[in-house]
C-alpha positions in Angstrom: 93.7 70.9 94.8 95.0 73.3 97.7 98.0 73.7 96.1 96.6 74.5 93.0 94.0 77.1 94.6 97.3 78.6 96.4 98.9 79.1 93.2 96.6 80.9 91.7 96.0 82.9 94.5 99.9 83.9 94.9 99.9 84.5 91.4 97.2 87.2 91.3 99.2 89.2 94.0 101.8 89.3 91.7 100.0 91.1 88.4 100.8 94.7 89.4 104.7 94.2 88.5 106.1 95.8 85.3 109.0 94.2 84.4 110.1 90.3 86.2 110.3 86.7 85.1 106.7 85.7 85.9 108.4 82.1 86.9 111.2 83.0 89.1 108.8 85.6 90.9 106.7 82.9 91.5 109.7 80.4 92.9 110.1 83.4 95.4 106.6 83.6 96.4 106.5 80.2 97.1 109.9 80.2 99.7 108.5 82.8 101.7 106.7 81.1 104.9 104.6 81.8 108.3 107.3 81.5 111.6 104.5 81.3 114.1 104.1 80.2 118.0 102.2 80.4 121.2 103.2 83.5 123.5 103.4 83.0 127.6 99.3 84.6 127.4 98.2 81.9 124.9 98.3 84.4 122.1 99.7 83.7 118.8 103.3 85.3 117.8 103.9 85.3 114.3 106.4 86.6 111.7 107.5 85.3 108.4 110.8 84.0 106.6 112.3 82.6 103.3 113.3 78.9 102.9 116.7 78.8 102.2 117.8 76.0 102.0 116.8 71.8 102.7 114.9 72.6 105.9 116.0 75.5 106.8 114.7 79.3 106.8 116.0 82.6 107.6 113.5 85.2 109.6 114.7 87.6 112.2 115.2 86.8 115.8 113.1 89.2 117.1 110.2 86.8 115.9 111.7 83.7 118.4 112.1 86.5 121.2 108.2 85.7 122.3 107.3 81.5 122.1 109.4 79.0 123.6 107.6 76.5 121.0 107.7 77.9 117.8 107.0 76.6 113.9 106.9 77.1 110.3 103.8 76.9 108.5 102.0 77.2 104.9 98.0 77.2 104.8 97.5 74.1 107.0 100.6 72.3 107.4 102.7 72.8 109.9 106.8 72.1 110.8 108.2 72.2 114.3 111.9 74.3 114.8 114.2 71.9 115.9 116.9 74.3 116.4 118.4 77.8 115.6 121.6 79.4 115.1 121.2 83.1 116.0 122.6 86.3 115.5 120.9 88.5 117.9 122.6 91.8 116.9 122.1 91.5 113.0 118.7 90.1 114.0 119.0 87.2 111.5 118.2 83.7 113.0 118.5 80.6 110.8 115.9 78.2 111.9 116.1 74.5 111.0 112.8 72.2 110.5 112.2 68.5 109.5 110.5 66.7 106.5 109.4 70.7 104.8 109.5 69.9 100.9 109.6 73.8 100.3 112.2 74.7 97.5 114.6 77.3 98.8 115.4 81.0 97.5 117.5 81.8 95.0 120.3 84.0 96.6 121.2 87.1 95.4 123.4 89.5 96.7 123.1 93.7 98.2 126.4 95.2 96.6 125.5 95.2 93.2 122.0 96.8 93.8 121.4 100.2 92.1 119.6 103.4 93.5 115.9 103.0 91.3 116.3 99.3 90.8 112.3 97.7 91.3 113.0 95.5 93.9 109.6 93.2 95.9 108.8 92.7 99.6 107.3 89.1 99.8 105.7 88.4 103.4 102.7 87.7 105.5 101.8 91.7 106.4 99.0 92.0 109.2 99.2 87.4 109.4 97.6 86.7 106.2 98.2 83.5 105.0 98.8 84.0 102.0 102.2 86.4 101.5 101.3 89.4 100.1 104.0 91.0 97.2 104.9 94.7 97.1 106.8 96.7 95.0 109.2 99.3 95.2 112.4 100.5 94.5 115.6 101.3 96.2 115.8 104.5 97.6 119.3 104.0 99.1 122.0 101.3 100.2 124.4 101.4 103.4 127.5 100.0 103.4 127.4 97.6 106.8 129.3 94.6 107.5 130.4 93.3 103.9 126.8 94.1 102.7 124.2 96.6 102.1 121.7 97.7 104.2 118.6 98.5 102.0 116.0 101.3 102.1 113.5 101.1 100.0 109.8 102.1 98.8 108.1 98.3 99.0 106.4 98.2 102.2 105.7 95.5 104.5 104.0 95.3 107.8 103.3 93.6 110.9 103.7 90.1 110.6 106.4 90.1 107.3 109.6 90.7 109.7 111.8 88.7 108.3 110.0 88.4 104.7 112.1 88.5 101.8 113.6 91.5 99.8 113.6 90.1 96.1 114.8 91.8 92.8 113.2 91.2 89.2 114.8 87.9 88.8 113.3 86.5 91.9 116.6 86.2 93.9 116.5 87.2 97.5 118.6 89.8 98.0 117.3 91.2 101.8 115.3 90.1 104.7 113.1 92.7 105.3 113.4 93.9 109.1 112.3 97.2 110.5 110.9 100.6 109.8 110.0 103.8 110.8 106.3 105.6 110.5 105.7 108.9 110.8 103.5 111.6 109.4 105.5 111.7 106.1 105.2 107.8 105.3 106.9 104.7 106.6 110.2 103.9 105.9 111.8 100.6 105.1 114.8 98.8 105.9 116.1 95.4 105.0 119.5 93.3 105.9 121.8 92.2 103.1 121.4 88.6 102.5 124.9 88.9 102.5 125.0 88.3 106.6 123.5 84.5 105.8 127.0 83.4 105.2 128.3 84.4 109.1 125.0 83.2 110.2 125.3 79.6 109.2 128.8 79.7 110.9 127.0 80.1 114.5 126.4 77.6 116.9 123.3 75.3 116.7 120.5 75.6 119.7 118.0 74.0 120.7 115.9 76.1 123.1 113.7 79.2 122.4 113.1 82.2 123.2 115.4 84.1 121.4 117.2 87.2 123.6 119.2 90.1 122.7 119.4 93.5 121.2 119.1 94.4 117.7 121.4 96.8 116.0 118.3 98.8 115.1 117.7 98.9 119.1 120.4 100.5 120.1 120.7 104.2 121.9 119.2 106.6 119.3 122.5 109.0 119.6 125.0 105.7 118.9 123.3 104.2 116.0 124.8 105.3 112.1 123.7 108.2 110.9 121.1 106.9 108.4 119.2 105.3 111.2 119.4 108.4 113.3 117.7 110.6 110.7 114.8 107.8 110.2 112.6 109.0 112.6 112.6 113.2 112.7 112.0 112.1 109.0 109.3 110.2 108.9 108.1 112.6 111.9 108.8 115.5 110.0 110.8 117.2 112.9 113.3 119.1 110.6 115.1 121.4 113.7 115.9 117.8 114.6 116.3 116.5 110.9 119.3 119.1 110.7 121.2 118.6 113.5 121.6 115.3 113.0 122.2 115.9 109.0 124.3 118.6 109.9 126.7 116.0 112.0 126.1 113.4 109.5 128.2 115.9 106.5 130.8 117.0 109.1 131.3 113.1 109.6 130.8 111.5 106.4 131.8 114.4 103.8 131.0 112.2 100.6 127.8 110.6 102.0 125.2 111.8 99.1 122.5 110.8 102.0 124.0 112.7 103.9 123.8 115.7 102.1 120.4 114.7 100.3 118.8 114.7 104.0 120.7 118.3 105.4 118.8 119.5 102.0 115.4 118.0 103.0 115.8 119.3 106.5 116.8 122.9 105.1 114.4 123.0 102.6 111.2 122.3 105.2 112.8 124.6 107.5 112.7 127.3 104.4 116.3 128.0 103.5 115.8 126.9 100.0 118.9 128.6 98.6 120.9 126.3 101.4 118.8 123.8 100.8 119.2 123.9 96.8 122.7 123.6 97.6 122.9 121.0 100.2 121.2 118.8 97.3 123.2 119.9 94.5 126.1 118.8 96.8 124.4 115.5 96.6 124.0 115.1 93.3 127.8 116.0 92.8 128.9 112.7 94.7 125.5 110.4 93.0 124.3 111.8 89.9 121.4 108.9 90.0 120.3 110.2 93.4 116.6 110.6 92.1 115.1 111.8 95.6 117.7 114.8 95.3 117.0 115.5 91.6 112.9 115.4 92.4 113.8 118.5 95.4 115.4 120.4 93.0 112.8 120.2 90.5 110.4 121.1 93.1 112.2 124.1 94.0 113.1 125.2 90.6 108.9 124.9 90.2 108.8 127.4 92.8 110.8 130.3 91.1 109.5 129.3 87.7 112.4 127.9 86.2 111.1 125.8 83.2 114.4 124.9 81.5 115.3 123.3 85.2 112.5 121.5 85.6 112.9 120.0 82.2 116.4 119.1 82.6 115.9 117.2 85.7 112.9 115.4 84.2 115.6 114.1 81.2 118.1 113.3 83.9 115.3 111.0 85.9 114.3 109.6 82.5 118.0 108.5 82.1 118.0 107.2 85.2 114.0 105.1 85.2 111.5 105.9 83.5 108.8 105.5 86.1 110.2 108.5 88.0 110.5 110.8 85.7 106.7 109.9 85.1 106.4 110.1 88.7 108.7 113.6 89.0 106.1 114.7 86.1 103.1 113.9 88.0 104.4 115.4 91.5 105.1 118.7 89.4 101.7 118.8 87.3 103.4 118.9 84.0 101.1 116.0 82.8 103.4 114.3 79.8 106.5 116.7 80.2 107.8 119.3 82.5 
């Protein structure tokens, strides 16, 4: 009877979706898990992962680093870690359990992601226990380490580190890891499921907690660029924004992000002739860049440029259809621009 009152639960966090395989999104709702344990106060550490194979699950270190004792659960039962293989710096730690009769993940991949593809966060956000689903797109991809790192619009918080990153079909394609809030929104990361494969070629251990830094720890001035612009962003601290932009094109030339942020930066600094150009630039080297197109439609509405805004609003249609509807609602054009 629990397990039939849990599935009907999971399944009514999943209605808001618009196009996915009703079964396979449920498969990954159902190999997303708590990672919990007792910290040295008493209190209760808790993160989440995805089962991904016979007793074992992936979740991020940084959710071992606090309980020497810790455990995977789902509603009431409960499965002792027995041991770990960790990779501090990616933050990935593959956990292993015994006797869990959870049905792994189906395992996608980061590299053949798209800009605008609907992608899900599945995870336990604030320690509910039920995992909560949110959707999103991709808003960008970063080459790193044989993968891509993923930003994208599906949030997740406290307590879904080390959730799952899922496309339509229901194959896990990220764990989701950190992010950056700020007065303009929170931004998301997630690793490439990708990393999994080096992961499980680390040695086995047996005794928690985790230790050592994250990538996304590291010295603000020596992490990659996309990370360095994460926080003036969400912050909206655009003198900062552009000097960091402004490195990032000298550096990486052909970086559409790169470009796409010195544009943001310039345009909220009000140079919007730089600006218009800085994204245009972007454009040039990802036509499907959509947070680039949806500037320049902004800026064409501010010198009245009609035919512009209606361009764009084809070229986003092209691209998805649910942001040129969204381009169309930021602008006020209603049905059209």
């Amino acid at each position: 009877m629990r397990t039939l009152y849990l599935a009907a639960a999971l399944l009514a966090t999943i209605q808001p979706a618009l196009a996915f395989d009703n079964a396979k999104m449920m498969d990954a709702v159902f190999s997303v898990v708590m990672v919990r344990g007792y910290n040295a106060t008493g209190g209760l550490a808790y993160g989440s992962g995805v089962v991904v194979g016979d007793n074992k699950v992936i979740t991020n270190c940084h959710v071992l680093r606090a309980t020497k004792q810790p455990w995977v659960s789902r509603g009431e039962d409960a499965y002792l870690i027995a041991a770990v293989k960790a990779d501090a710096w990616h933050d990935l730690c593959l956990v292993t359990t015994n006797y869990m009769p959870f049905k792994p993940a189906i395992i996608g991949n980061s590299v053949d992601l798209k800009r605008g593809q609907e992608i899900a966060a599945i995870g336990h956000s604030n320690g509910v226990p039920t995992p909560l689903t949110s959707y999103g797109a991709v808003k960008a991809l970063y080459d790193a380490d044989e993968g891509k790192i993923i930003r994208s619009s599906a949030n997740f918080s406290l307590g879904a580190s080390g959730s799952g990153l899922f496309d339509m079909d229901g194959k896990l394609v990220g764990i989701n890891t950190f992010k950056t809030a700020g007065r303009g929104g929170s931004i998301h990361y997630a690793l490439p499921i990708e990393w999994l494969a080096q992961l499980e070629k680390q040695p086995e251990m047996t005794t928690f907690p985790i230790s050592g830094k994250a990538l996304w720890e590291e010295d603000e001035d020596k992490k990659p660029f996309y990370m360095q612009v994460a926080v003036p962003e969400a912050r909206g601290d655009w003198p900062k924004l552009s000097q960091v932009a402004e490195k990032w094109t000298q550096a990486e030339p052909k970086s559409t992000e790169a470009w796409y942020e010195l544009g943001l930066s310039l345009e909220n600094n009000a140079k919007l002739e730089e600006a218009e150009k800085a994204y245009k630039q972007s454009i040039s080297l990802d036509s499907t860049n959509f947070d680039a197109l949806m500037r320049l439609g902004a800026l064409a509405k501010t010198r009245g440029d009609a035919a512009e805004m209606h361009r764009i609003q084809t070229v986003l249609m092209d691209i998805n259809k649910d942001l040129a509807a969204e381009y169309s609602e930021m602008l006020g054009c209603s049905a059209a621009c």
